[in-house]
N, C-alpha and C positions, 0 to 999 in steps of 0.2 A: 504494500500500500504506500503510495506516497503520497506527500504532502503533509497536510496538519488534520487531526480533529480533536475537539473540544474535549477536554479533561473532565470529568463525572461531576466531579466533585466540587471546581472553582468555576471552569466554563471556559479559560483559557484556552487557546490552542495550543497542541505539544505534539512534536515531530513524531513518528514511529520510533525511530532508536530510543526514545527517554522517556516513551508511555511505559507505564508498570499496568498492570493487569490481577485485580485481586477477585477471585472466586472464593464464592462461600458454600460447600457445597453441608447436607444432611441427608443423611443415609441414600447418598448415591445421588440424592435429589439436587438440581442447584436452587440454592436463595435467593445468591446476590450475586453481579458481573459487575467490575466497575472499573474504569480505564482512566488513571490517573497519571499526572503530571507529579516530577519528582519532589515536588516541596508541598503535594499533597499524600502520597504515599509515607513520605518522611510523618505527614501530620498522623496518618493514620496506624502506621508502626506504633509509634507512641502511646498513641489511644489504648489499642492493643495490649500490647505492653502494662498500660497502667491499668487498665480493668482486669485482667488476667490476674493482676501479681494479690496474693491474700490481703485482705485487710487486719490489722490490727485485732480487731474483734473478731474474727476466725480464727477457730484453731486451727491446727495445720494437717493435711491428712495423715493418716495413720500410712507408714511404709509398709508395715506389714498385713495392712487390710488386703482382700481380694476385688480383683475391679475385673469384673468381664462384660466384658464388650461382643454385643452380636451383630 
């Protein structure tokens, strides 16, 4: 593809070599497609990042719990 299209997220235009590409898929299913510009992607790492990481008021999983997954 060349040329530009508009970033998801800000609306900017961003070349193909520096669009990122984040899929969000659940059980096989996808949710989310979104085609971002690198100082949106940067934004959304972050995000990421900080909702993932436990809070304070959580305890922390048990290592020796059993987690299966189907």
């Amino acid at each position: 593809m060349t040329g530009s299209e508009p970033c998801d997220a800000c609306g900017d235009p961003i070349e193909e070599a520096l669009a990122r590409t984040v899929q969000l898929n659940v059980d096989r299913s996808e949710v989310d497609n979104q085609r971002l510009c690198p100082a949106c992607f940067a934004d959304w790492i972050e995000r990421y990042r900080t909702e993932m990481q436990p809070r304070a008021t959580e305890s922390p999983v048990d290592s020796d719990a059993d987690i299966i997954v189907d």
